[in-house]
C-alpha positions as CSV (number, residue, x, y, z in Angstrom):
1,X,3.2,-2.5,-2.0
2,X,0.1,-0.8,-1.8
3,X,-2.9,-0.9,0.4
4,X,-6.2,-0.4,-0.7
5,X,-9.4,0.6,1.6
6,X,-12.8,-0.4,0.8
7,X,-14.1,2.2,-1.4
8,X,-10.9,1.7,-3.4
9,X,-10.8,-2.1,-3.8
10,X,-14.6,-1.3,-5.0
11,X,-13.1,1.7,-7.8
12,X,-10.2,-0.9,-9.1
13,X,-13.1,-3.4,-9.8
14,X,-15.4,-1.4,-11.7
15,X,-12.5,0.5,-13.7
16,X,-11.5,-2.9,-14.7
17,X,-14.9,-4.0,-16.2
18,X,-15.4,-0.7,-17.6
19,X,-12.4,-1.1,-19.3
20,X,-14.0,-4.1,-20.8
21,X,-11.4,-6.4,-19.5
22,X,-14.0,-8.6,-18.3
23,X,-17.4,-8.8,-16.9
24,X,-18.0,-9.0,-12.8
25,X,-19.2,-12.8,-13.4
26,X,-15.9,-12.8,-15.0
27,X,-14.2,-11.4,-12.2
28,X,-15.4,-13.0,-9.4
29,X,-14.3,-16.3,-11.3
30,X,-10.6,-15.3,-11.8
31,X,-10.8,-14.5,-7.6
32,X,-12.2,-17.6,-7.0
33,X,-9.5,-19.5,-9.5
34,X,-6.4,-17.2,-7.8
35,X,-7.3,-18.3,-4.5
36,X,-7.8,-22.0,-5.1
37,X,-4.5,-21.7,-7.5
38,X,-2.8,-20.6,-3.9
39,X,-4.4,-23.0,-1.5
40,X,-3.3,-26.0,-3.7
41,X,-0.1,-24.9,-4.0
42,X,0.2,-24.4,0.2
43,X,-1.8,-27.4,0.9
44,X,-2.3,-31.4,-0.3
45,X,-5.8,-30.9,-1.2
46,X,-6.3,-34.3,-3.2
47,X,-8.4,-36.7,-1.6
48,X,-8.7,-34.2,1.5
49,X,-11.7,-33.3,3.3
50,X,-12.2,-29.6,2.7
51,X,-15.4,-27.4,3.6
52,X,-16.1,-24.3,2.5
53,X,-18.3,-22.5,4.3
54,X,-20.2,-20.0,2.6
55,X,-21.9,-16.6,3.0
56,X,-25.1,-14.9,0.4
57,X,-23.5,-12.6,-0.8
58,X,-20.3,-12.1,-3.6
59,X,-17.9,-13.7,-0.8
60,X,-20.2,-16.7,-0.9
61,X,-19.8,-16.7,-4.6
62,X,-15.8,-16.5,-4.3
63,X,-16.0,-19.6,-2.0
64,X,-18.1,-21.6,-4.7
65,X,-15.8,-20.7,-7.3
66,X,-13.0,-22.2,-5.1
67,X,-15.2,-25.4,-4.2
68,X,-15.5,-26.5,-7.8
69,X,-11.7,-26.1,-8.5
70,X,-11.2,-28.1,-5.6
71,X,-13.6,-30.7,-6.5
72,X,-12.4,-30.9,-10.1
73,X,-8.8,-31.4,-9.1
74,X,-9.2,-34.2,-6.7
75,X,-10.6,-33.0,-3.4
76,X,-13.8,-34.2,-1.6
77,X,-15.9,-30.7,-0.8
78,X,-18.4,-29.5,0.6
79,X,-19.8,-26.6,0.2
80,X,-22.2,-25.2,3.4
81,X,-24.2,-22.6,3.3
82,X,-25.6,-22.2,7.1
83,X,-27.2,-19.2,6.3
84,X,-28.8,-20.0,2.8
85,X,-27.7,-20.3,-0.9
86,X,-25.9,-17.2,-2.3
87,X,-28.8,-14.8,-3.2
88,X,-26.5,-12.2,-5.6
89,X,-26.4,-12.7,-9.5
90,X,-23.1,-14.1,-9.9
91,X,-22.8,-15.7,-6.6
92,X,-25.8,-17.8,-6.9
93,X,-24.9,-18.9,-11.0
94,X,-21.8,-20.2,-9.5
95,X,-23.7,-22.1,-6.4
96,X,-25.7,-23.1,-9.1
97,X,-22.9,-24.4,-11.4
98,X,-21.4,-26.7,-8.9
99,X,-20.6,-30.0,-9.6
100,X,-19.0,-33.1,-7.9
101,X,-19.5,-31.1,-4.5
102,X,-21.9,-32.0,-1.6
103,X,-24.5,-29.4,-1.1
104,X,-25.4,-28.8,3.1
105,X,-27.1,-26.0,5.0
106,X,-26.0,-27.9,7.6
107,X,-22.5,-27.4,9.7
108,X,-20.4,-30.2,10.8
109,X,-17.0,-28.9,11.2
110,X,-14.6,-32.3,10.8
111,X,-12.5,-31.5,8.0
112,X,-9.1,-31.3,7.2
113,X,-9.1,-27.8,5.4
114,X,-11.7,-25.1,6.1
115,X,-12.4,-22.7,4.0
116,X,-14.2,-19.4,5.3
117,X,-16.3,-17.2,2.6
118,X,-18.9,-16.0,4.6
119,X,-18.0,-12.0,4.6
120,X,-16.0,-9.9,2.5
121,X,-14.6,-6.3,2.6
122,X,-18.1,-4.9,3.3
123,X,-19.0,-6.1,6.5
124,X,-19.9,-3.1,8.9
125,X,-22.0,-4.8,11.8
126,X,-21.1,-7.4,14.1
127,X,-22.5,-11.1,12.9
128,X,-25.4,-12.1,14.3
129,X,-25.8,-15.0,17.3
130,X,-26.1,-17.8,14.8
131,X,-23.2,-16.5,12.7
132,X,-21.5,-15.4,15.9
133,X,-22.2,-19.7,16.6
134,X,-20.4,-20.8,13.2
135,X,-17.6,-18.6,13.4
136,X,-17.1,-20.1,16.8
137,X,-17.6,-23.5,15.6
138,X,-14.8,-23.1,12.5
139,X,-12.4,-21.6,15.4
140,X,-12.7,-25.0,17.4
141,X,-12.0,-27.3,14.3
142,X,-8.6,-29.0,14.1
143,X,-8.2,-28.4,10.4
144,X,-6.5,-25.7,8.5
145,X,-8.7,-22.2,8.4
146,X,-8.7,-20.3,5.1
147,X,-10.4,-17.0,4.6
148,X,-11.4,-15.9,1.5
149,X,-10.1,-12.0,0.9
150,X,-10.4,-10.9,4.9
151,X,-11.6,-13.5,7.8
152,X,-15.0,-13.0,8.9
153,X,-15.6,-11.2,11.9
154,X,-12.7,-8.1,10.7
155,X,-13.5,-4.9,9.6
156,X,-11.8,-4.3,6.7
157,X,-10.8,-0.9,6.8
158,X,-10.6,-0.4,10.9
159,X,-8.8,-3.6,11.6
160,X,-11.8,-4.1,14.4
161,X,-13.2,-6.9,15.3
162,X,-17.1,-6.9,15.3
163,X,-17.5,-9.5,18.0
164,X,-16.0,-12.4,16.9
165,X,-14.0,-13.3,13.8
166,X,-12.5,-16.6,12.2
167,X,-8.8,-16.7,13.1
168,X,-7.4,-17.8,10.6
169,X,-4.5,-19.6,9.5
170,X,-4.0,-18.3,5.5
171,X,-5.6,-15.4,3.9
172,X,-6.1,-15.4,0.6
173,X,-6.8,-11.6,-0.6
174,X,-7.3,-10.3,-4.0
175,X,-6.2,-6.7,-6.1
176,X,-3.7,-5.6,-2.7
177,X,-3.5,-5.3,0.8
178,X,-6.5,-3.7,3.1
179,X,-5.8,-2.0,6.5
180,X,-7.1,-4.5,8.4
181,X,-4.0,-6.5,7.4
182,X,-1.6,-4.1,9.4
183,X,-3.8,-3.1,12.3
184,X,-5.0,-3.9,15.6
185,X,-6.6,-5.9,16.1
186,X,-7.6,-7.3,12.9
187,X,-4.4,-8.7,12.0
188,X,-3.9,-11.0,15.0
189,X,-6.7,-13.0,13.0
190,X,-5.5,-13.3,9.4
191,X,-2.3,-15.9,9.5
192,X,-0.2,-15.3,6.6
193,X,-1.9,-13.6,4.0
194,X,-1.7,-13.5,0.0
195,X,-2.3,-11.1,-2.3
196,X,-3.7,-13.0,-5.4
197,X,-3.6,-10.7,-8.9
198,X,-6.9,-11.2,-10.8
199,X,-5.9,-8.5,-13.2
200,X,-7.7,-5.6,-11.5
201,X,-4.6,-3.3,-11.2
202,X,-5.1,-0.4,-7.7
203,X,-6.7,2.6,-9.5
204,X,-4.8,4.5,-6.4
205,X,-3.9,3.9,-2.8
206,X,-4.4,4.7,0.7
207,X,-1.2,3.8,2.2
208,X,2.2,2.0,1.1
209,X,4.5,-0.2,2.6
210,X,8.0,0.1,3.2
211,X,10.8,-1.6,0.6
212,X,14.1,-2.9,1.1
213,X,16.8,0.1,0.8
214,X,19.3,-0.3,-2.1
215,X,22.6,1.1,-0.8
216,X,25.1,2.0,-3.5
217,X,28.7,0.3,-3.5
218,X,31.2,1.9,-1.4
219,X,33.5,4.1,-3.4
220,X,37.4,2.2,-3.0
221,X,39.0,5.7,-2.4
222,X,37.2,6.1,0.8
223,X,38.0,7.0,4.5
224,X,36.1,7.0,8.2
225,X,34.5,10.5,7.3
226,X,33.1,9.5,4.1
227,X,30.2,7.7,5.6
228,X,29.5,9.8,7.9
229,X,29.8,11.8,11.5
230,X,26.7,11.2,14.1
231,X,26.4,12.0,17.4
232,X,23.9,10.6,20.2
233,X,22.6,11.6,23.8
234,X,21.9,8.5,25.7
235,X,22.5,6.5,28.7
236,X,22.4,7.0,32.4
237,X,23.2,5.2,35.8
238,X,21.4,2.3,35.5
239,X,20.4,2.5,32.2
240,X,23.6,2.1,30.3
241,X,22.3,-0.8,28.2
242,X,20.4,1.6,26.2
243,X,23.0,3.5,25.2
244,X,25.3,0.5,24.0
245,X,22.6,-0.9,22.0
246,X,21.8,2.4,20.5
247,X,25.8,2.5,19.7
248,X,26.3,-1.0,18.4
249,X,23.4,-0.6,16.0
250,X,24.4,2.7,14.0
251,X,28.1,1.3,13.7
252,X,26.5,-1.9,12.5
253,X,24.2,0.1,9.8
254,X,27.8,1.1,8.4
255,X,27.9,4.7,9.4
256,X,32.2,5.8,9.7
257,X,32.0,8.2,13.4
258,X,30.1,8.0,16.3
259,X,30.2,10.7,19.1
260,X,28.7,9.5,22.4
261,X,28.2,12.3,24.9
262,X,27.4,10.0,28.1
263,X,27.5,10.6,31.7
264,X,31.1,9.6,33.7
265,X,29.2,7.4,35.5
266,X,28.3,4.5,32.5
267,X,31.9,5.4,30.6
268,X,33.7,2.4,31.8
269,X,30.6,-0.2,30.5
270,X,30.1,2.2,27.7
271,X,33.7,2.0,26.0
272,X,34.4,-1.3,27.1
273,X,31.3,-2.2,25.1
274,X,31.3,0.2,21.9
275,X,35.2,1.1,21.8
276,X,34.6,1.7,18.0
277,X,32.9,4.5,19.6
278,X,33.8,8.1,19.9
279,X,33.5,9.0,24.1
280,X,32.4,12.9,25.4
281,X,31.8,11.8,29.3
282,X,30.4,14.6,31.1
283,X,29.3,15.1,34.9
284,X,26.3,14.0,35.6
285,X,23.7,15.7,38.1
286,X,22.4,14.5,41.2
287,X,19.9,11.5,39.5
288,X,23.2,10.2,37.4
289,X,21.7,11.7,34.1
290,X,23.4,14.0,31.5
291,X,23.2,17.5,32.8
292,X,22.9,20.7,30.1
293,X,25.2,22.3,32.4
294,X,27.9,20.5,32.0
295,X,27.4,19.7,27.8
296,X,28.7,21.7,25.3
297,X,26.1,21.4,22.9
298,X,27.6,23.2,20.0
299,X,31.3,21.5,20.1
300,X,29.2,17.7,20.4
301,X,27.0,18.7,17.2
302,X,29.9,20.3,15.2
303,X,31.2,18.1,12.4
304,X,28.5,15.9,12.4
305,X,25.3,15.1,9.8
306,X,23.0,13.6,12.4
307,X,22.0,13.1,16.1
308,X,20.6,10.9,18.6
309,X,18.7,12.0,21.7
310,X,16.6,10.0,24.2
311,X,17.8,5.7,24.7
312,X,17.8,5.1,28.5
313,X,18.2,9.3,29.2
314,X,16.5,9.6,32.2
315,X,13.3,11.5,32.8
316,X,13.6,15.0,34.6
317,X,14.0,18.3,34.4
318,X,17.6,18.1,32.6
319,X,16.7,15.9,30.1
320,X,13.6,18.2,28.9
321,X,16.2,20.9,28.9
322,X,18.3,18.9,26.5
323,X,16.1,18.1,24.4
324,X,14.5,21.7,24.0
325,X,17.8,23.2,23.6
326,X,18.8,20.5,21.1
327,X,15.5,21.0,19.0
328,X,16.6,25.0,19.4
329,X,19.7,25.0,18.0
330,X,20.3,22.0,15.8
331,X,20.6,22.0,12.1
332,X,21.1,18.7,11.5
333,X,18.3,15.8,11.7
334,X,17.4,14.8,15.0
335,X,16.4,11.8,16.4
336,X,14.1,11.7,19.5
337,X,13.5,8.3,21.4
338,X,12.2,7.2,24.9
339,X,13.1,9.6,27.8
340,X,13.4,12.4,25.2
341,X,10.0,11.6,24.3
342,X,8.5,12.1,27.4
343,X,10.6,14.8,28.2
344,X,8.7,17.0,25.0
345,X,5.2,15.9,26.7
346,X,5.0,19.4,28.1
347,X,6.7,21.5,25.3
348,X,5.8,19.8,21.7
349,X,5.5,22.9,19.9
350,X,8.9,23.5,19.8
351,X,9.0,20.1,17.1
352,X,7.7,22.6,14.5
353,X,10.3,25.5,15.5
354,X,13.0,23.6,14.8
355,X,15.2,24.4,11.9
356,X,16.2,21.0,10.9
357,X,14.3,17.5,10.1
358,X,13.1,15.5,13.6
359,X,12.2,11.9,13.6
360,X,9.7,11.1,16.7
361,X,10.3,6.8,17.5
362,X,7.6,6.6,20.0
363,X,6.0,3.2,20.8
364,X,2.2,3.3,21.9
365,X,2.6,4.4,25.5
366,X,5.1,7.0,24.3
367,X,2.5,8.0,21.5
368,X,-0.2,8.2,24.3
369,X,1.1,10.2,26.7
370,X,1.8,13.1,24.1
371,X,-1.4,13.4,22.9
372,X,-3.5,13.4,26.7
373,X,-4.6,9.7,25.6
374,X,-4.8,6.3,26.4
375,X,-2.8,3.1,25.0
376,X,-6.2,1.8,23.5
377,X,-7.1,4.6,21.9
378,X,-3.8,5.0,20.5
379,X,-3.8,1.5,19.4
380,X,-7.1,1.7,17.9
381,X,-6.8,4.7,16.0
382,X,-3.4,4.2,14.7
383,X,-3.6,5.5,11.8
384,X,-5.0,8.5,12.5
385,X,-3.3,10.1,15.1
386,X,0.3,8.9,13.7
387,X,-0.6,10.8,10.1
388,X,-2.2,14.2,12.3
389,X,0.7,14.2,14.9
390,X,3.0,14.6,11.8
391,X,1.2,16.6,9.7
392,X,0.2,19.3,12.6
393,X,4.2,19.5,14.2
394,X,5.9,19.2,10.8
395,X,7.6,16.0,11.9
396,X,8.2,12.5,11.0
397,X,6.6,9.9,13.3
398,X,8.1,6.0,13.8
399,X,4.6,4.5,15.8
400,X,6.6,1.5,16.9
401,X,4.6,-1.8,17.3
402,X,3.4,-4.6,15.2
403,X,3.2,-3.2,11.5
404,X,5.1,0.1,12.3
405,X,3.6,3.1,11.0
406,X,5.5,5.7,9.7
407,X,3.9,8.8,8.9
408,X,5.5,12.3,6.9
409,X,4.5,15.6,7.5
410,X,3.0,15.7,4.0
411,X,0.3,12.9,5.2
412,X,1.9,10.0,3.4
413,X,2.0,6.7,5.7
414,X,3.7,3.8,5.5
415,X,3.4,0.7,6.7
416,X,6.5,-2.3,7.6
417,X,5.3,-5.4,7.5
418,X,9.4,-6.7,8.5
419,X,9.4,-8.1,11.7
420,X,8.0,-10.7,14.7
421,X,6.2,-10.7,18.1
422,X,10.1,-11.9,19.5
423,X,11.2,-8.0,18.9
424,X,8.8,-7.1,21.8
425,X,11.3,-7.0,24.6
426,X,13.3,-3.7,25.8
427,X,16.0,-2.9,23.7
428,X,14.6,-3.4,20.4
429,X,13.6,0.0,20.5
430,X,17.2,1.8,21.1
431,X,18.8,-1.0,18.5
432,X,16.1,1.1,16.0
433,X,16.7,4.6,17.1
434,X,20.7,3.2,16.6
435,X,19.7,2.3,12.8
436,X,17.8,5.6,11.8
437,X,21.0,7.7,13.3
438,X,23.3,6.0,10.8
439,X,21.3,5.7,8.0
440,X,20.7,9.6,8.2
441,X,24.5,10.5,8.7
442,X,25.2,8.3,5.7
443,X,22.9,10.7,3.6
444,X,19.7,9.7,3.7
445,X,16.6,12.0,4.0
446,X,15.0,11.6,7.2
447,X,12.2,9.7,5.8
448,X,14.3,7.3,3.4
449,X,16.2,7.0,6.8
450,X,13.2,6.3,9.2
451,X,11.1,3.7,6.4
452,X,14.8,2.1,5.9
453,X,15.6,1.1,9.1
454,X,12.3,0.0,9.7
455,X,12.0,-2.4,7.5
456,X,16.2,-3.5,8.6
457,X,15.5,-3.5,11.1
458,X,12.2,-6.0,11.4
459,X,14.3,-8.4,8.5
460,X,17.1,-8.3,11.1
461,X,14.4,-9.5,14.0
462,X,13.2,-12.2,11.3
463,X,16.5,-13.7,10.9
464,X,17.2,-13.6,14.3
465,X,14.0,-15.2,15.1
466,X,14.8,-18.3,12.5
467,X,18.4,-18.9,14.2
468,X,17.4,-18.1,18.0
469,X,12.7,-18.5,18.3
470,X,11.1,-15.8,19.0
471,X,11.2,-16.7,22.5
472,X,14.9,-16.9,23.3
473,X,15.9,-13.9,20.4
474,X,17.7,-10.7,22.4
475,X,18.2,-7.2,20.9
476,X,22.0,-7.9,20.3
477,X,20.7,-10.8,18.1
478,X,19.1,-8.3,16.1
479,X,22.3,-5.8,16.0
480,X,24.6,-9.1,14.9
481,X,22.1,-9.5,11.5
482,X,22.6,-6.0,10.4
């Protein structure tokens, strides 16, 4: 699926009236006729009480289109317009054309469906005190919230929120997807939204979403090294969990060999756990993490197509010497998560040395901390510094979080709308880092793997949120939907 900024929303309308498929009067009727189309088919509009609130501008005229659909098919509208009657052409000739609708400039919020189209995609300024008052006033309503392409208040293209902005509970939107949709902390606001098609095909795209992977049927003549050899770096005393999950998940993902080099210390959980799994214990130093010391880096990596470094490693000076030597020497894609995250904070430039493909799974804190920032600034400039990070160190980057971002080295991001607010608990992230490990030793390319297991992994976190709630749903819960 593609998403769309501003300016290009704005190109696929014109190139669609140029093309003489129909006028912009024309266009802003099919909008208004989609999204009434969709709220009828969502909601029990006849003989309800609906309000659409309406703005003076081409969202305003959206919202009228929708009101006289409405009214015409059985419901009792009205259609306010706090801030005046549309005042551009085509909005005001459909204001105009209304019939069977009461007319008030007037808001009394007691309906039973709410319909905001007050702003559209161009809003760049936060609304004023009285708007600021009627946004307000639409949030405090009982009755069901609709916004009209994006909900008033939300940038479209940053995701921020200008003040305030109708939360609402269905948004209807119209040619594709716009940023705000996926970021902070715009899309906290929008409910479920749908893309209506008013025949005004993208002309391009600024991002793309992530699909479900197609896996091709399993030959019959097959054995455990067909699908694969991978090998990870994880756990450590007290963090054996991570390593387990980590584990569980890549076997799941249908990967044939997993190597687990792991400290002697969390062997006995570890196999008793994951005996499907492969066991190098080694010594560990003096804070119960793996040691390079004591690893023999090139025997672990020999044989196999992918590796894992990083779930519940430890932080200190043995793990950045891991990690460095791993990114040194290793010619095979290489995961690095968590501990091995932090442990490149003060050596990143050895991400672009490395001979083989390196997939970075950092959530916001990890993100923040190797790049001398904050979590806010990372969160409100997602896109940004996920797509320069990658480009500038050659890597792929996983910018875990709501609507994952995963960004290439060549600049192309993607965004995974899989997934639910009950994934945000520890573990989800090694359960991931698990996923992308056996997708790549199964053949993937590292950024078929990463966008994957993404998306499986957020459709594993649905399911598991529809058996279990978001509230009560564990990682393991994810691992058993794979």
């Amino acid at each position: 699926m593609k998403i769309l900024t501003t300016d290009l929303i704005r190109e696929s309308e014109e190139s669609a009236v140029k093309s003489g498929a129909f006028s912009f009067r024309e266009l802003m009727y099919r909008a208004g006729k989609a999204a009434a189309e969709i709220i009828m088919q969502k909601y029990d509009c006849r003989g309800k009480n609906i309000t659409v609130v309406c703005g003076r501008g081409n969202n305003g005229g959206d919202g009228c289109v929708i009101a006289g659909i409405l009214a015409e098919n059985g419901a009792k509208v009205t259609v306010c317009t706090p801030f005046g009657a549309p005042v551009t052409e085509n909005a005001a000739y459909y204001y105009n054309e209304l019939k069977y609708v009461t007319k008030t400039d007037i808001f009394t919020p007691k309906p039973d469906i709410i319909i905001d189209a007050i702003f559209g995609i161009g809003l760049n300024r936060a609304p004023d005190e009285k708007t600021a008052e009627v946004i307000n006033a639409i949030n405090d309503t009982d009755a069901a919230r609709i916004s009209v392409d994006i909900p008033s208040g939300v940038q479209a293209d940053s995701g921020k929120v200008l003040g305030t902005a109708v939360n609402a509970d269905l948004t209807i939107t119209f040619i594709a997807l716009k940023p705000c949709f996926v970021l902070p902390y715009g899309s906290d606001y929008c409910g479920e939204v749908v893309v209506a098609d008013i025949g005004a095909p993208p002309v391009n795209y600024s991002f793309l979403t992530t699909e479900k992977p197609v896996f091709k049927k399993r030959r019959h003549n097959s054995h455990k090294g067909t699908f694969g050899t991978a090998v990870m770096f994880c756990g450590s005393y007290g963090m054996a969990g991570a390593a387990i999950l980590a584990a569980k998940a890549a076997l799941r993902s249908g990967m044939g060999i997993l190597k687990a080099v792991l400290c002697e210390n969390i062997y006995l959980p570890f196999t008793v756990s994951v005996p499907e799994a492969v066991c190098l214990p080694v010594k560990p130093n003096e804070n119960g993490t793996l040691c390079l010391d004591n690893i023999d880096l090139p025997s672990a990596l020999k044989g196999c197509s992918a590796a894992l470094i990083g779930c519940g490693l430890g932080n200190n000076g043995d793990t950045a010497k891991i990690v460095r030597k791993l990114c040194e020497i290793s010619e095979i894609p290489l995961i690095i998560d968590a501990d091995g995250i932090n442990a490149l904070r003060y050596s990143i430039d050895i991400i672009k040395k490395s001979k083989a493909p390196i997939i970075l799974t950092p959530h916001p804190g990890e993100m923040a901390r190797l790049c001398s920032l904050n979590v806010s600034e990372v969160e409100e400039n997602r896109v940004e510094i996920a797509r320069d990070f990658a480009v500038k160190h050659g890597c792929i980057v996983v910018l875990k979080g709501a609507d994952t971002i995963i960004a290439e080295p060549t600049g192309e991001l993607y965004f995974n709308l899989t997934g639910n607010p009950g994934m945000s608990t520890g573990g989800s992230g090694d359960t991931l880092a698990g996923i992308i490990l056996s997708l790549l030793a199964q053949g993937f390319s590292a950024g078929e793997a990463a966008r994957a297991a993404v998306y499986l992994h957020g459709e594993a976190g649905d399911k598991a949120a529809a058996k279990h709630g978001e509230r009560a749903m564990l990682p393991s819960d994810l691992i058993e939907e794979l």
